[in-house]
C-alpha positions in Angstrom: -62.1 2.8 -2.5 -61.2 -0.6 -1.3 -58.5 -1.2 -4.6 -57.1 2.4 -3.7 -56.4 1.7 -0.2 -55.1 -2.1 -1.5 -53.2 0.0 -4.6 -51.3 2.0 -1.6 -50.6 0.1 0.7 -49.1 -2.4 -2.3 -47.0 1.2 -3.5 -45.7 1.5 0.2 -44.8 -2.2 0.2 -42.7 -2.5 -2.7 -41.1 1.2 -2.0 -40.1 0.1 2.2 -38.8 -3.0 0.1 -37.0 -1.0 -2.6 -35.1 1.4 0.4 -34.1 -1.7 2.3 -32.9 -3.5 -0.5 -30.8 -0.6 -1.2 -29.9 0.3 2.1 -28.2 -4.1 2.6 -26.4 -3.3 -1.0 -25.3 0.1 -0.2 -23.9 -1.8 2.9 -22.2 -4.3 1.1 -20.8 -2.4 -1.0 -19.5 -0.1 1.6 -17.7 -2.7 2.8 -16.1 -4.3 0.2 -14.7 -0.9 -0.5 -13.3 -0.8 2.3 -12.0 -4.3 2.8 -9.8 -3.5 -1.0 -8.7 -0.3 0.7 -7.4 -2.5 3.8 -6.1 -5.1 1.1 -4.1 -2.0 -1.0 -3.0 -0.2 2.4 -1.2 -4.1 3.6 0.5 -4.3 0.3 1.6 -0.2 0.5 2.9 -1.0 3.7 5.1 -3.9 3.3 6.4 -2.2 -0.2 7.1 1.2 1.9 9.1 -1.3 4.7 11.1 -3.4 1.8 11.8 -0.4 0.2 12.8 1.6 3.2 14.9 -1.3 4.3 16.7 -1.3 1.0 17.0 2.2 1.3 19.2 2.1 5.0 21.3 -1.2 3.4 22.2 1.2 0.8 23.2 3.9 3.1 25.1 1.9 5.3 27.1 0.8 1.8 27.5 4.6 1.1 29.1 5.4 4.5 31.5 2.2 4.1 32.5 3.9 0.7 34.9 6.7 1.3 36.9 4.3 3.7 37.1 1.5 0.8 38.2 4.2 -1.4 40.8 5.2 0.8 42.3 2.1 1.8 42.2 1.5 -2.6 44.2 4.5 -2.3 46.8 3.5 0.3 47.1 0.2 -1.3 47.8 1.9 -4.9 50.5 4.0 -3.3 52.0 0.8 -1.7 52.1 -1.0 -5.5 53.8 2.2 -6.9 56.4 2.1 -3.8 57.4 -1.6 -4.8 57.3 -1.5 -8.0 59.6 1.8 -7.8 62.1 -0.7 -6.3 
């Protein structure tokens, strides 16, 4: 009776062991996840900020573009007027 209660007690041992070993590396784990999802969401944002910086340089060069085109256009009239005389 005695090795039976010893046998138990051992089972229940090793099992509360087992649970809280798994519960510290289920922990971890968790956050190590979660410290590469921080990692990945830093380096999403400061592509999404280059790129959206880019993005409003190349509109402001777009706007500038019909004027440029226009003065190209007044200018080419000008070079046919002299050249005419």
């Amino acid at each position: 009776m005695a090795e039976t209660l010893i046998s138990a007690a051992a089972a229940i041992i090793v099992g509360l062991l087992s649970f809280f070993g798994a519960l510290i590396a289920g922990r971890r784990s968790g956050r190590e996840m979660k410290r590469r999802i921080d990692v990945a969401q830093a380096v999403t944002d400061t592509k999404l900020e280059e790129l959206t910086h880019e993005v409003r340089e190349l509109n402001a060069s777009a706007k500038n573009l019909p004027v440029i085109e226009e003065r190209i256009r007044s200018l080419d009239r000008r070079v046919h007027e002299v050249e005419k005389k």
